[in-house]
N, C-alpha and C positions, 0 to 999 in steps of 0.2 A: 504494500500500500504506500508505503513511504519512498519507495522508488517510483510510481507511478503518480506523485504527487509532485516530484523532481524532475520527471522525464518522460509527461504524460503523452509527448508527439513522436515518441520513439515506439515506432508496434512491436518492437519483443520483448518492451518492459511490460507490454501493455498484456500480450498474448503470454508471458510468462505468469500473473496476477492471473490471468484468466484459466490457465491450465489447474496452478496452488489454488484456485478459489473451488476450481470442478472437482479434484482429489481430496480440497477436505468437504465435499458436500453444499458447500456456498452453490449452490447453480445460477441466482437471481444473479451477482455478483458476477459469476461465470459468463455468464449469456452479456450482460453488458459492459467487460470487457472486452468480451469475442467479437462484439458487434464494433467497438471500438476500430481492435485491430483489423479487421476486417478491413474499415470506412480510412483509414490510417495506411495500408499494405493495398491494398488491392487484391488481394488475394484472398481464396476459397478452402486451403488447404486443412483451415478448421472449421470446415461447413459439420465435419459428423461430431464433433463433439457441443456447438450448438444446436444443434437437431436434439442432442443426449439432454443438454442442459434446457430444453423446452419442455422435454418428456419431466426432466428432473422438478420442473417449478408445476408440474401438474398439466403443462399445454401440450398434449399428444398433435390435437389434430392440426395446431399451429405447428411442430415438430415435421409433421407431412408436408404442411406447404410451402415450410421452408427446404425442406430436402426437396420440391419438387422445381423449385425454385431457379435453377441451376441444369446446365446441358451438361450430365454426367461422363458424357465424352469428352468433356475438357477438363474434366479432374486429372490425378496421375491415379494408377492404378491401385497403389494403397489406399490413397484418401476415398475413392471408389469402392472399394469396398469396405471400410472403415463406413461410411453412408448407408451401403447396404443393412447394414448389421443395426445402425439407428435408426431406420427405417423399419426393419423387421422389428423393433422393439418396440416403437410407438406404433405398429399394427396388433404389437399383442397388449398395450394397454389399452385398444380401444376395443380387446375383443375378437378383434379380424384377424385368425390365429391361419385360416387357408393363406391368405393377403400378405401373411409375415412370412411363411415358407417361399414365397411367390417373388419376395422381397432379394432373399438369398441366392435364389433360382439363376446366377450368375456365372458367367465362363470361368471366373476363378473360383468355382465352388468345383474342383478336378481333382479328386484321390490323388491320382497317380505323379502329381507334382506337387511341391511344399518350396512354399514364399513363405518371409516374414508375415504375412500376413493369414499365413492356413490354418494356422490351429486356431483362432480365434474364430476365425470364418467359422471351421466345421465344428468347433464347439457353439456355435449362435445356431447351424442349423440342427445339431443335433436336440439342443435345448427347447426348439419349436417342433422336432419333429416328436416328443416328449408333451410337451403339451396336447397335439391334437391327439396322444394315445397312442403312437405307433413307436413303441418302448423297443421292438426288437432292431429296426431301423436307425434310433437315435443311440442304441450300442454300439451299433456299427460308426456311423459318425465318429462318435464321443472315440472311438478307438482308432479312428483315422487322424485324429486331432492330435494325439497323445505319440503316434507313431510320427506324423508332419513335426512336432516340439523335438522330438529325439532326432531325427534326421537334421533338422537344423542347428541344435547343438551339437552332434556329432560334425558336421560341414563348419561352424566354427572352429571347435578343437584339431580340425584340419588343416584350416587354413593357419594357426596361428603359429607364428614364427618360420612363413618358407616366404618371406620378401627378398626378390633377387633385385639386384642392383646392379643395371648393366653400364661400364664404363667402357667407354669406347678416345684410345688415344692416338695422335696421327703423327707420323716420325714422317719426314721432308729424309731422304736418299738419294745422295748423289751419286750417279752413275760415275763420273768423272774420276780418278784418285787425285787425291787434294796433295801437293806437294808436303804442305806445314804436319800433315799426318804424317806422310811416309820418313820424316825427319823425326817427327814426335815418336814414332816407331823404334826408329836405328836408334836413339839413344834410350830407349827403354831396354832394346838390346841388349846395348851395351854393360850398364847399370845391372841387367842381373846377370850380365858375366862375370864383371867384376865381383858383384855379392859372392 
């Protein structure tokens, strides 16, 4: 608060206030910081967690028409589906539990590949597919979720420590024999005959 009172036209003091205000539960707080940086950045990239913080202050169906608000082809593909998932959640606070599955119903909702983004995706559908009843479905999920986190921390503990560092150096050769060498030579010669 007290940095946002000091540097209130700077949007990541503003979007940082609005994240600490959504984790500790503030959503009112949240949402009108978000709207802030938003109006400040130009940018949409925290469209799904104000969708979250409308659900959060009790407004579902405002939470939809702000998420519809927006051509979701010009997201990036995380904050697209990050959208998706506040979308499926204010469809299950209004009830519309088909509508929330439907939500999900997205090309990165794919088993067979794990993004930062999968395990949350397929635990949000599993969790809806759990609500309308179809429990043996939302195992399946919920276990695709848990295998996408392992494969991704496994793919970190991979990657960490194989940074190659390529150095590339260029030596100038002259064809020519340089006199001052073939001199600098003979008396090096010499010097270790003498030795």
């Amino acid at each position: 608060m007290s940095a946002a009172r000091r540097a209130g036209r700077i949007a990541m003091v503003r979007e940082t206030l609005a994240i600490t205000a959504y984790e500790t539960g503030d959503y009112a707080l949240a949402l009108r910081e978000l709207r802030t940086y938003r109006r400040i950045s130009g940018k949409d990239d925290q469209l799904p967690l104000m969708v979250d913080s409308e659900r959060g202050v009790g407004r579902p169906e405002r939470a939809l028409e702000l998420g519809r608000s927006v051509d979701r082809a010009t997201l990036d593909v995380p904050v697209r589906v990050a959208l998706a998932i506040a979308m499926s959640g204010a469809r299950l606070d209004l009830g519309q539990t088909e509508d929330a599955l439907t939500e999900l119903q997205i090309p990165q909702l794919d088993p067979k590949r794990a993004f930062s983004y999968s395990p949350a995706l397929f635990n949000a559908y599993a969790e809806t597919l759990d609500v309308l009843g179809r429990s043996d479905e939302a195992s399946v999920w919920h276990d695709r979720a848990t295998i996408a986190a392992e494969a991704l921390e496994q793919s970190a503990a991979d990657d960490e420590g194989e940074t190659m560092v390529v150095v590339e150096e260029f030596f100038d050769i002259d064809d020519a024999p340089d006199a001052d060498a073939d001199a600098d030579a003979d008396a090096d010669a010499d010097a270790d005959a003498d030795a």
